[in-house]
N, C-alpha and C positions, 0 to 999 in steps of 0.2 A: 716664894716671890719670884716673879718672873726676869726675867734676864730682858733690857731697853735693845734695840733693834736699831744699831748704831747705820744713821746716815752718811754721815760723813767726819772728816776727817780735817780740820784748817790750820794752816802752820804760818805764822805771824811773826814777825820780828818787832819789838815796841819796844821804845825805852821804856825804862822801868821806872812804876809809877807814874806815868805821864799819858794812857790809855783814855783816846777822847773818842764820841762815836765820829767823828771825821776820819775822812781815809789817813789811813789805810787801815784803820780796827776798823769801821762800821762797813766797808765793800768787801773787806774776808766773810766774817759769818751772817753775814746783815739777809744774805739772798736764802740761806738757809731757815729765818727765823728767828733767829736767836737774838733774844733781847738784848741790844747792844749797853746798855747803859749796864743793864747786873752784871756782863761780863767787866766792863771798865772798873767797876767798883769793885768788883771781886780779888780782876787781876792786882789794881793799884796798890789795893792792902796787901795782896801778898807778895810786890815788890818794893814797898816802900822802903827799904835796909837796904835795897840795891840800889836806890835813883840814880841816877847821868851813865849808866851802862845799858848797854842795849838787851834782853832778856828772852830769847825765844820763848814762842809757847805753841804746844798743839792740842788745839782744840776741839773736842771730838762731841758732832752733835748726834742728838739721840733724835728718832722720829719722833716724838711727843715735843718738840723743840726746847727741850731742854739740853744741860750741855755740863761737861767738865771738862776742864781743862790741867793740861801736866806743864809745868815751866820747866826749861832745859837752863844750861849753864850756857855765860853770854857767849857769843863766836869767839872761835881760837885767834880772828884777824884782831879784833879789840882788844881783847889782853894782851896782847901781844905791843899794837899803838900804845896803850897806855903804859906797857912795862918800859920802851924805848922815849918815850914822851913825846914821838912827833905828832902828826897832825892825819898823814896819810903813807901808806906804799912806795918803794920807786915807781916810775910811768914805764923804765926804762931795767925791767930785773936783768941781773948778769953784768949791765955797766954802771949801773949808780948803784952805790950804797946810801940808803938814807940814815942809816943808825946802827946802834947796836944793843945787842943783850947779852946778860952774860949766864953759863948755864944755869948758876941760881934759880935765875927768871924763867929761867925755860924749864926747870923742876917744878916749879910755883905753878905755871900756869897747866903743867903736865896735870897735877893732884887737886886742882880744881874743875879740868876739862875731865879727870877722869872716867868719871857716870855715863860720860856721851862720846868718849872713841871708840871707836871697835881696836882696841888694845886689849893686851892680854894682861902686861904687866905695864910698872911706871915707865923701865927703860925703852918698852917698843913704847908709848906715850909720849917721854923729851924726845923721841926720833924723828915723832910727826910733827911735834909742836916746831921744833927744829926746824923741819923740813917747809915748814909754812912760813914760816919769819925767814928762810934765806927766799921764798919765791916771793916775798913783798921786800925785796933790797934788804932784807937786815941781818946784819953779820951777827954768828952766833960767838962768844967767848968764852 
């Protein structure tokens, strides 16, 4: 069996489960070919456990216009809002503090970003996850 002759490459951010061909799904892979609707339905079922988190995915089309796709674990910035329960970031990092978290959470959200740092182990992981939550105002505890 011969090896597909990979065209390209699309990297999306969608909520999960919520994948309509409206942009911004159908103007990522829509120019390539790819049937916009099999992706929506594909992707939907296979976030449907996650819905109201945001879900990357990279979608890699084949010259024949078919396609597979890999889902990543949601942004370190989201888990992180949702761990603190605000809304958004400071505007102003260094003089606002909008929240906090305490290292718990920033363990938690370490061994779920796992798959997708370039870390070695958990503790260089709670360093960056760390390091992201004090650059969006939020004190780490």
């Amino acid at each position: 069996m011969a090896k597909k002759k990979v065209l390209t490459v699309v990297k999306i951010q969608i909520p999960a489960g919520q994948a309509t061909p409206a942009p911004p799904v159908g103007t990522a892979p829509g120019p390539h070919g790819v049937a916009i609707m099999d992706f929506c339905k594909a992707y939907n079922a296979a976030t449907e456990a996650q819905r109201g988190t945001i879900v990357p995915v990279d979608i890699t089309v084949f010259e024949d216009r078919s396609f597979t796709f890999v889902l990543k674990t949601p942004p370190t910035p989201v888990l992180i809002r949702q761990a603190a329960g605000i809304e958004k970031g400071s505007g102003t990092t260094g003089r606002e503090t909008v929240g906090t978290i305490t290292d718990a959470q920033v363990a938690e959200i370490a061994e779920i970003k796992m798959p997708d740092l370039n870390a070695n182990d958990l503790a260089a992981a709670n360093l960056q996850v760390a390091g992201t939550a004090r650059s969006m105002g939020i004190t780490v505890r």
